[in-house]
N, C-alpha and C positions, 0 to 999 in steps of 0.2 A: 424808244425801247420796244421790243420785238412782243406782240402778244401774248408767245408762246416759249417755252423755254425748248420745246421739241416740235418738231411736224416732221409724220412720214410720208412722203407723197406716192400718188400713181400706183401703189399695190394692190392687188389685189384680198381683200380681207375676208377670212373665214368664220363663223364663229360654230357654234354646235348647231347652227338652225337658219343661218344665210349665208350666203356668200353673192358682195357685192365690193363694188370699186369704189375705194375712197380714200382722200387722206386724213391722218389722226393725229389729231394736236394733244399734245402731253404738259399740261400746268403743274408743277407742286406735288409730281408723281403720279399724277391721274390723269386719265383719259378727259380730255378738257372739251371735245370739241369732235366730231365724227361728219365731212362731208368733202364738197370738192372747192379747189379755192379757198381755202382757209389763209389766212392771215400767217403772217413769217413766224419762224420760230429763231431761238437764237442758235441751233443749232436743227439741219435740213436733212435729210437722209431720202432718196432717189433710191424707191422702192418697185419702180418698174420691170414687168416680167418677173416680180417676184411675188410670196404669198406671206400675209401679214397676220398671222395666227396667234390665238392666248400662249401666254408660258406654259409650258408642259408641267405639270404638279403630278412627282412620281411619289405613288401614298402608299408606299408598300419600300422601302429600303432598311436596312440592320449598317448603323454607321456609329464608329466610335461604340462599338458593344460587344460584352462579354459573352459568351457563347456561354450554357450549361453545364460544360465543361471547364469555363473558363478559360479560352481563347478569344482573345482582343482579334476582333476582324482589319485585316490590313488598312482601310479607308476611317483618318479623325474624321472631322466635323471643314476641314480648309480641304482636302484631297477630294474627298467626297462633294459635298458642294464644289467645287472646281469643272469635276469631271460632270456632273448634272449639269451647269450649266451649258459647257461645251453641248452638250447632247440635245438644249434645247427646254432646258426645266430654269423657273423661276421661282419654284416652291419645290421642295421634298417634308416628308413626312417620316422619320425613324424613328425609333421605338424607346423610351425608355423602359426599360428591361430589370423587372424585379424578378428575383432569387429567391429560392425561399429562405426562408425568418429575415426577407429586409423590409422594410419600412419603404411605399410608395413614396413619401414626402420625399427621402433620401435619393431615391432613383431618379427623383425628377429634379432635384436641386444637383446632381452631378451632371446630368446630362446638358441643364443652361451651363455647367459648369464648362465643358467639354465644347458646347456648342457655340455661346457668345463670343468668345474670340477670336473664333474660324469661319464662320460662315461666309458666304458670299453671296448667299442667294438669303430667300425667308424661309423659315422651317417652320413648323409647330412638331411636336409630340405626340405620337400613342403611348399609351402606358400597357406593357403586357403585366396581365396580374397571375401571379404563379401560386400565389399562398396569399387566399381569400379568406385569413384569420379575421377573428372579431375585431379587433380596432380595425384592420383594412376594408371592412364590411359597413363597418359601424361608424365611421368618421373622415379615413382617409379618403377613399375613395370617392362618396358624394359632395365629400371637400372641395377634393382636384377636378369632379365635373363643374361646379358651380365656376371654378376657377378658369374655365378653360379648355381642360383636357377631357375633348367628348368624345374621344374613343379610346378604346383597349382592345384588346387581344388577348385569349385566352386559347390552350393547347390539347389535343384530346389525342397528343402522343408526344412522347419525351419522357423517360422516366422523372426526369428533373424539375420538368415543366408541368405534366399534364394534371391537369384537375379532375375529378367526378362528374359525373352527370349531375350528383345532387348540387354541387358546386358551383355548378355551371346554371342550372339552374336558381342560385341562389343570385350570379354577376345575372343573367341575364334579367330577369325580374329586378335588381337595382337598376339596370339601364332605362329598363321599359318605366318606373317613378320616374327617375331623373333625366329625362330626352335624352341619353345616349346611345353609341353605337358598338356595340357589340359582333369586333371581328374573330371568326375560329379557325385554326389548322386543324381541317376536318381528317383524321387518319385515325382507324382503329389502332390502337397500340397492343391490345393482346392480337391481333392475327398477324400481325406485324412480328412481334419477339415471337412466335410461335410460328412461323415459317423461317426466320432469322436461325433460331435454334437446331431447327433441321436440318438446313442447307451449310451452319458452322461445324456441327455433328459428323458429315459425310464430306469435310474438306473442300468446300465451298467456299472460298475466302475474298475472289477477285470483284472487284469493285464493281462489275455485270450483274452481281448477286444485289445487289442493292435495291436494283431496279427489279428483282422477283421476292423480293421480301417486302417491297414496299408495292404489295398488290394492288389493282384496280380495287378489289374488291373493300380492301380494307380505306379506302378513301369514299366509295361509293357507301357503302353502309354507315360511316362516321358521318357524312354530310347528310342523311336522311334523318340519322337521328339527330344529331344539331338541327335539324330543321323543326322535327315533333317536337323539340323540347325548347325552341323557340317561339314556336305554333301554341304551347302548354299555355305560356305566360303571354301570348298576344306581343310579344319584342322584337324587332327588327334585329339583322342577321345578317353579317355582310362572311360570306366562304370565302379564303382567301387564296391564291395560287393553282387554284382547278386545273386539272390536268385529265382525267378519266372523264370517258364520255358519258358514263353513266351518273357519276357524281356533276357531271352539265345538266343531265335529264334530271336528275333530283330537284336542280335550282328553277329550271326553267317550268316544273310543273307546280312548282309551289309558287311561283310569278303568276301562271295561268291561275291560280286560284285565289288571289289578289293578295296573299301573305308579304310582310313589306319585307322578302329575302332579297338580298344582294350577292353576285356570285364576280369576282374577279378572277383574273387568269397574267399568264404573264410569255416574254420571248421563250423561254427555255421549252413550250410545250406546244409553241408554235416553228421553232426551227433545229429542236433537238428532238431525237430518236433514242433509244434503248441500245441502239447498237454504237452514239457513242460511248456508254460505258463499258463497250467491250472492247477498249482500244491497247494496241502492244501494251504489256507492260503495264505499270499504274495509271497510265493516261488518261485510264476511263477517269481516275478521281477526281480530274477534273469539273466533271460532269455527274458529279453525285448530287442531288439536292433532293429536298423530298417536298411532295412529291416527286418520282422521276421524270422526264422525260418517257412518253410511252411510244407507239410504233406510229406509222402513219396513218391508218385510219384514226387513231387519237388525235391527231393534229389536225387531222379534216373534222373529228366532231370539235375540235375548240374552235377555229376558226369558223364555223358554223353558228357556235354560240356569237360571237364576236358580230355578226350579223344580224342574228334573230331575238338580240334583247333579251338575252341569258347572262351577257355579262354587262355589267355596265362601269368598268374599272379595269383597266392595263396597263397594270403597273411592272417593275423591274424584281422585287423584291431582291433586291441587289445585297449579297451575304458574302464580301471580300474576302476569301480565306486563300490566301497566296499557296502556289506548287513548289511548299519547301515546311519546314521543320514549326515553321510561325506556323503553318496554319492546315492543311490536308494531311501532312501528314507529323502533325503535335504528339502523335502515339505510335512513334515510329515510323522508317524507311518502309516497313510493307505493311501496312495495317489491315485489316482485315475489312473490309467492308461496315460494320457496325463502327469500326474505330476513326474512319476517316470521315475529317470537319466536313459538315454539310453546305450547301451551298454555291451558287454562282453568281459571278460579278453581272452586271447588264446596264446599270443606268447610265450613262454614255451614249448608250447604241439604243434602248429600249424605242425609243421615237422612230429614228431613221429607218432601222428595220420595219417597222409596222405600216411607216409611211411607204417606203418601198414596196413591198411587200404585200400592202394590202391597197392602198390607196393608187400607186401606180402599179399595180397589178387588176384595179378593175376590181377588188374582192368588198373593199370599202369607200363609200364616199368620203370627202371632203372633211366635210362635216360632223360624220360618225367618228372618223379618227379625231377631231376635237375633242369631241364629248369621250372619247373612250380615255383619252390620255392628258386629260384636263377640268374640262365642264363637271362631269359627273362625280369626280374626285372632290371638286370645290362644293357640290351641292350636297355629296351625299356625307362629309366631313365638317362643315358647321364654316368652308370659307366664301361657300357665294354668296352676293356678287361683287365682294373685293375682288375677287382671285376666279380665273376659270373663265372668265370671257372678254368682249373686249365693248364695253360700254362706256357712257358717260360717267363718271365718279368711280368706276370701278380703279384698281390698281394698274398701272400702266406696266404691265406685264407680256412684254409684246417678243412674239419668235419670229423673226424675218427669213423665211424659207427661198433657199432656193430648189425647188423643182426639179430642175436638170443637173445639178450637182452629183457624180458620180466617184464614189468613194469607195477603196474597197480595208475592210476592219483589220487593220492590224494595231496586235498589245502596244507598239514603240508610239502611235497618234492618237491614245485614248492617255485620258490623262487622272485617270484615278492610281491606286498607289499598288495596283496590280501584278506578277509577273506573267497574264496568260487573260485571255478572253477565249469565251467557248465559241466565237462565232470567227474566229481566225481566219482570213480570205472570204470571208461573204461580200461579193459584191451589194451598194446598196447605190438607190438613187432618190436622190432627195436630202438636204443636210441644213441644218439654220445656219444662216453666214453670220445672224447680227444678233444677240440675245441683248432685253432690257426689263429690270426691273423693279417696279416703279420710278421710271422713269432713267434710271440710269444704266446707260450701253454698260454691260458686265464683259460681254465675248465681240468683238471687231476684228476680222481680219485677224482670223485664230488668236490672239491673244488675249489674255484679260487686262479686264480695264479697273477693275475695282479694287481694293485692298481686304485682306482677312480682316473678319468680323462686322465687314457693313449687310450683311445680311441682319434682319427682324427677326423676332420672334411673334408668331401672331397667335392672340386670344383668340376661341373660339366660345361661341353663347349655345348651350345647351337647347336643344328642340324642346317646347312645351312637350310634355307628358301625355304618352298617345291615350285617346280617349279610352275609362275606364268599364264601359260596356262588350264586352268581346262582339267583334263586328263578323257578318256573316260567315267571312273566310276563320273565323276563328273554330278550335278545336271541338271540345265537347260541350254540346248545349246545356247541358245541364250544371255545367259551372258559371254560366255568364250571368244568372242570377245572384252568383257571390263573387262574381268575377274581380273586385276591387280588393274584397278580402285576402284573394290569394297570392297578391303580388305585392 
């Protein structure tokens, strides 16, 4: 009887911090063994000339979710996982998504609802908290972290969605007691409906407006202040989707001051322009998501952060809203720019793009694309080192890269439940031929291997509670003497 139930031989293996040649035996789903000459497996995979990388964990996707509108986004929980895995992912992260007057416990008991039957990959849960009423303050919510769910997401624009500052500072000081992680869509919402309103006043309507209503400025001012008022209570802080170079300068300067911010970003801000949404026609709505897409010098300051330890998270935030009546345009054939569904599709491509693009283009190491599209997602979300690298007893979570694989993106070979990808004709190079996880081959030879619902669901264990002294980079001195009191 064979050692091992897997061994991949002769690849070359990456992780966020080596890259070295070896092969990895796989026992009982886990990485069993890391070197050369290992013992048989019962099944062998000849991984030469090619590169042997963690599963990609995109922590940022909206699947099987109702929009504030209420618009069910095209991708359940089997189309979605499907198409992730194609792309390269062994874990996603989607949101269950409270409304106001519902009940956290209910949003998260629908979503396994949704989830358990279709996945094919491992998921875990954010919870967005919309309506931070007393019982959600007072029971639910340090309930569901004890339970597991150590992050949320909170909104500082959406009529539907958005909270207070005082609110916000009410979630953010629960996190900071209960070791959670506290994500924001950093956008001012009054400069936002107050440039919105002028530009609909003066017959302004075409889906280009989108992208001048949703200013630089109104994302760069909301991420400074989520930062102060993060900074208030001493609370980690992860920004999510950055787009504007000045809301990068915000994150990366409160990094240099050792605040424990976290700034992600995503494809649409790295190969999307403002001038798609100025396409014939409704085309642009395509290409509406907010933030926008900005010009090119915005794309040179994000892929700048992506280098200098501004961002440490790259994810899809992948928001399926199909080019038809489901979903863009739910509020009619010409909607007005405020009316059409937000969002683009990406998790498929998120990987290959970035790996092309940035890794075979010389702009990122090896290495750094692990950690930006993996490592740092597993560490900074409560799943390393199950998930996120490739070690002994971790999760045998393995993406077998080919390098030279030259693929160019069309909708009809992505396989989420899509009619249109914004990155249509982008050449890319680089593509996983072999996805596995834990231990079991899911994508071989473009197909799947697995059946709906053998995807996990994983617990996550809350961070001890960061020390109750505000430490030097903390705010005003003259509160760290009560500083326990306040939070």
């Amino acid at each position: 009887m064979s050692p091992f139930d897997l061994v991949i031989r002769g690849g070359t293996v990456a992780t966020a911090s080596d890259t070295f040649r070896a092969d990895i035996a796989v026992k009982n789903g886990q990485v069993a063994a890391l070197g050369l000459d290992l013992g048989e497996g019962e099944r062998e995979i000849d991984a030469r000339d090619l590169l042997v990388l963690p599963g990609g964990i995109d922590a940022h996707c909206h699947i099987e979710q109702e929009s504030s509108t209420r618009i069910m986004t095209a991708d359940d929980f089997y189309s979605g996982s499907v198409s992730a895995a194609f792309g390269g992912n062994t874990t996603f992260l989607p949101f269950a998504a409270q409304h106001k007057g519902q009940s956290l416990r209910e949003v998260v008991r629908t979503a396994h609802e949704r989830a358990g039957p279709k996945a094919v990959i491992d998921y875990a849960f954010h919870l967005i908290v919309s309506d931070p009423s007393e019982n959600v303050m007072g029971q639910e919510l340090p309930a569901l972290i004890m339970e597991g769910y150590t992050s949320f997401k909170v909104y500082m624009t959406y009529e539907m969605l958005k909270i207070s500052d005082r609110q916000m500072l009410d979630v953010l000081s629960l996190a900071r007691r209960h070791g959670a992680m506290t994500m924001v869509h950093a956008e001012n919402d009054d400069v936002i409906s107050w440039i919105a309103e002028r530009l609909l006043t003066r017959g302004h309507t075409e889906p280009k407006f989108h992208g001048i209503a949703h200013s630089p400025l109104a994302e760069s001012e909301a991420s400074r202040r989520a930062i102060d008022l993060a900074r208030l209570v001493d609370a980690p802080l992860l920004i999510v989707h950055v787009s504007a170079p000045e809301a990068a300068q915000a994150i990366r300067d409160a990094r240099n001051r050792g605040l424990p911010i976290y700034g992600e970003t995503c494809p649409q801000y790295l190969f999307l322009t403002l001038e798609d949404l100025d396409r014939e026609g409704m085309e642009g709505a395509k290409f509406c998501c907010s933030p926008p897409p900005r010009d090119k010098a915005g794309q040179d300051a994000i892929w700048l952060g992506l280098t200098n330890g501004t961002f440490q998270v790259f994810s899809s935030d992948h928001a399926p809203y199909r080019y038809d009546e489901t979903g863009k345009f739910a509020a009619g054939p010409h909607p007005t720019f405020k009316k059409i569904a937000n969002g683009v599709p990406g998790l498929e491509t998120r990987m290959p793009l970035l790996f092309s693009e940035g890794v075979g283009k010389g702009r990122l190491t090896l290495n750094a694309f692990v950690a930006l599209t993996s490592t740092n997602a597993a560490k900074i979300y409560g799943l390393h080192p199950r998930k996120g690298t490739i070690a002994i007893g971790s999760d045998a979570d393995l993406a077998i890269w080919d390098p030279a694989w030259e693929r160019t993106i069309t909708q009809d070979m992505l396989h989420d439940n899509m009619d249109y990808t914004p990155y249509e004709g982008m050449t890319v190079t680089g593509w996983p031929r072999i996805v596995i996880n834990r231990g079991r081959v899911v994508v071989e030879d473009e197909t799947l291997q697995v059946d709906r619902g053998s995807g996990e669901f994983l617990d996550r264990v809350p961070e001890p509670p960061r020390d109750q002294s505000f430490g030097d980079a903390a705010p005003l001195s003259a509160y760290r003497a009560f500083g326990a009191d306040l939070v």
